[in-house]
C-alpha positions as CSV (number, residue, x, y, z in Angstrom):
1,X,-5.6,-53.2,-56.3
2,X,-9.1,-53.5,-55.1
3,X,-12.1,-55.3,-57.0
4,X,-14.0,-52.1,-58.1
5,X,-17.0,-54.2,-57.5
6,X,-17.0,-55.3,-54.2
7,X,-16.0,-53.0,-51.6
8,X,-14.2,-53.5,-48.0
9,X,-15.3,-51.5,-44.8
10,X,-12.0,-49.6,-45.2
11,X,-12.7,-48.9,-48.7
12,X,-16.3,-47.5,-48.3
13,X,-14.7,-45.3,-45.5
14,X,-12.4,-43.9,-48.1
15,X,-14.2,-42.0,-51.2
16,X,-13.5,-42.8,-54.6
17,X,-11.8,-45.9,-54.3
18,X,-14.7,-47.7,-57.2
19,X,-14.3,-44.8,-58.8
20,X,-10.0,-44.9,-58.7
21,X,-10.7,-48.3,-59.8
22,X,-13.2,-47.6,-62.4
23,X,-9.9,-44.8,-63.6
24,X,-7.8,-47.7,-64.1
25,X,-9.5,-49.5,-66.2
26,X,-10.6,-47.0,-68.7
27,X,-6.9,-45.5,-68.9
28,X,-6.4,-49.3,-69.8
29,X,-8.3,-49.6,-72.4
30,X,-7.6,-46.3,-74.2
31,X,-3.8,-47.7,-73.5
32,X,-3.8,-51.4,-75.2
33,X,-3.2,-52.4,-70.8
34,X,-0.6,-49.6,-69.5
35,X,-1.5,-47.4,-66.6
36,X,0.5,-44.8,-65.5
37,X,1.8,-44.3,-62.1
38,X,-0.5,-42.9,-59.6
39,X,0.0,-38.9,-58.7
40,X,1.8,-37.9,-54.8
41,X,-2.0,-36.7,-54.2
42,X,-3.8,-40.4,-55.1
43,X,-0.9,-41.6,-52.6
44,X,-1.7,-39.0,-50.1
45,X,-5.6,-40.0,-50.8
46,X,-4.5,-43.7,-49.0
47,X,-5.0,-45.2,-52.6
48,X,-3.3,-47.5,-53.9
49,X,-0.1,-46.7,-55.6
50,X,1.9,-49.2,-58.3
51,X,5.5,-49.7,-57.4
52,X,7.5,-48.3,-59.8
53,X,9.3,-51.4,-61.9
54,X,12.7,-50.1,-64.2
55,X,11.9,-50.1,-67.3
56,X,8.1,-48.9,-67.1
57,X,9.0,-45.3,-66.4
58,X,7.6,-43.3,-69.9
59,X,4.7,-46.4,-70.7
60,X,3.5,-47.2,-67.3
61,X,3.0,-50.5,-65.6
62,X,1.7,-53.1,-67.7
63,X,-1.6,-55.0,-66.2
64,X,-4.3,-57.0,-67.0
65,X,-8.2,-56.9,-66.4
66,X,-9.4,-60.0,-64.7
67,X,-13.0,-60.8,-65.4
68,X,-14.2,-62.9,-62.9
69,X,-17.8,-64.0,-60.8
70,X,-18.1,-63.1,-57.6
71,X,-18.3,-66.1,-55.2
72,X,-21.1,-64.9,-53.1
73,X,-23.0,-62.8,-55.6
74,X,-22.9,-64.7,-59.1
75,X,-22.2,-61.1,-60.8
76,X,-19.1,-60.2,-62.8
77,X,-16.5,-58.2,-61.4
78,X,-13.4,-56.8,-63.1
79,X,-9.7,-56.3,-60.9
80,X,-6.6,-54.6,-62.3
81,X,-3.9,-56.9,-61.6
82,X,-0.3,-56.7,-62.0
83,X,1.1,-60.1,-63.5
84,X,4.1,-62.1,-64.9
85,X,4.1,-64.2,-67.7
86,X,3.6,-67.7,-67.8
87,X,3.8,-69.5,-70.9
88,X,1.1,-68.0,-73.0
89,X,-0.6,-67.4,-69.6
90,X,-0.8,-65.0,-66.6
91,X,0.4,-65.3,-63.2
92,X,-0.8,-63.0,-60.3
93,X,-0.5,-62.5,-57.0
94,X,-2.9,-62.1,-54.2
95,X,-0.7,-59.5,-51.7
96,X,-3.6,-57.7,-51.2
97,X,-1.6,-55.0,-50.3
98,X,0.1,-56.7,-47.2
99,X,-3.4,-57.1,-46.0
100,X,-3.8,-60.8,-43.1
101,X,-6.6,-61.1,-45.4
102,X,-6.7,-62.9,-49.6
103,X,-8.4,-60.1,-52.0
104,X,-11.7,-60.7,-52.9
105,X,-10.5,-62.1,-56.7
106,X,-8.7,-64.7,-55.2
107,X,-11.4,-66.2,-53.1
108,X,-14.1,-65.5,-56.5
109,X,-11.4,-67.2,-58.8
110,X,-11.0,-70.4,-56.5
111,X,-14.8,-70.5,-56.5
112,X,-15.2,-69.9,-60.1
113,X,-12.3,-70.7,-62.0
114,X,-13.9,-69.9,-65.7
115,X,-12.6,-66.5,-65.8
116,X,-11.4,-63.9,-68.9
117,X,-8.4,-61.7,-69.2
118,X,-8.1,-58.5,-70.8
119,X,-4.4,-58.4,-72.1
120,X,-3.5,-55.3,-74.3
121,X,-6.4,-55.1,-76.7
122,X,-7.1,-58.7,-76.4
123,X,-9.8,-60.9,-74.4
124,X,-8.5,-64.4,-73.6
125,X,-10.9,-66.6,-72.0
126,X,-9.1,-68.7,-69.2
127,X,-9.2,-71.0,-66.4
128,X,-7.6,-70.2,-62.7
129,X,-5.7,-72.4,-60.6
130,X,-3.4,-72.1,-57.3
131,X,0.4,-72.6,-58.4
132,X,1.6,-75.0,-55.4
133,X,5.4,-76.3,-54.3
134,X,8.5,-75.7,-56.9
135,X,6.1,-73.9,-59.5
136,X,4.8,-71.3,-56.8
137,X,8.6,-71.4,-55.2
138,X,9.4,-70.2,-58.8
139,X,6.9,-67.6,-59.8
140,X,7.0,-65.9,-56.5
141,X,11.0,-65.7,-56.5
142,X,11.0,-64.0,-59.6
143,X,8.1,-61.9,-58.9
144,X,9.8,-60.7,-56.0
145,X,13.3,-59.6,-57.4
146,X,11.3,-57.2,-60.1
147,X,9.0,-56.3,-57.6
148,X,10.4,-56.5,-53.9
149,X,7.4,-54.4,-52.5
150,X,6.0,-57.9,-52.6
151,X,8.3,-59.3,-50.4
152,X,7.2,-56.8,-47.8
153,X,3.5,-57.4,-48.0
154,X,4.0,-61.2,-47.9
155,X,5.8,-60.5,-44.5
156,X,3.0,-57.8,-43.1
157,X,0.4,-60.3,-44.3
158,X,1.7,-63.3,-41.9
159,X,0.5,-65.4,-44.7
160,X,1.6,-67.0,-47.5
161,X,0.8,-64.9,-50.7
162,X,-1.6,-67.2,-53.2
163,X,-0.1,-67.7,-56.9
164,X,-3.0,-68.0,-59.4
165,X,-1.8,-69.3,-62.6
166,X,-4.7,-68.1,-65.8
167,X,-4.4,-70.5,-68.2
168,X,-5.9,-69.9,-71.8
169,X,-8.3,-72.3,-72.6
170,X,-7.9,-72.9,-76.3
């Protein structure tokens, strides 16, 4: 899902993608983090659509709202993100849509680690690092069998798809 703060050439090409973005997030809120799928006409629209996971079909995909600072511009930005759970963390995953290119989160978290997490009805703050060797192996694996879309955009990507591991600070 796009950062619906910072926008790509594509994106600004294509109307309402902020504003798709800005969508999410509000159903998210008045949903305790759920969003439903998106409609054959946001598909058709060349927005992004969440692959449909068993087990998700009446509720909607469960996500999480990452706060984080933009790398360039200092300001706060907020990205939808779908995730796994680590621990009492969060692990996401920077496929950026099969994109050659890391999303714009990814670079701002690496830069700016100190981030917070909107889980459900709660605000964790935590801190961001890159999941590397047998731990990445292991969160991407399993990431992969429930979601094997993700397989697919690792391979259109030519690059490795980055593991970022939130951590709650305590």
């Amino acid at each position: 899902m796009s950062d619906p703060s910072t926008t790509t050439a594509n994106e600004a090409k294509a109307p309402g993608i902020a504003g798709w973005n800005d969508q999410i997030i509000a159903e998210f809120r008045a949903n305790a983090g759920y969003v439903s799928w998106s409609s054959e006409e946001d598909f058709a629209a060349g927005r992004p659509v969440p692959p449909r996971m068993p087990g998700f079909e009446e509720q909607g995909m469960p996500l999480i709202l990452v706060h984080h600072i933009g790398a360039k511009t200092g300001r706060e930005r907020i990205s939808p993100l779908f995730y796994q759970p680590v621990g009492d963390g969060w692990a996401v995953f920077g496929t950026h849509g099969g994109s050659p290119r890391h999303p714009v989160w990814y670079h701002n978290l690496m830069a700016n680690p100190q981030a917070t997490v909107e889980a459900g009805t709660e605000k964790v703050p935590v801190v961001a690092r890159l999941a590397q060797g047998a731990e990445r192996e292991r969160l991407w694996a399993k990431e992969v069998a429930l979601v094997p879309k993700f397989a697919e955009f690792e391979a259109a990507a030519s690059r490795q798809i980055p593991v970022v591991v939130l951590e709650r600070v305590h």
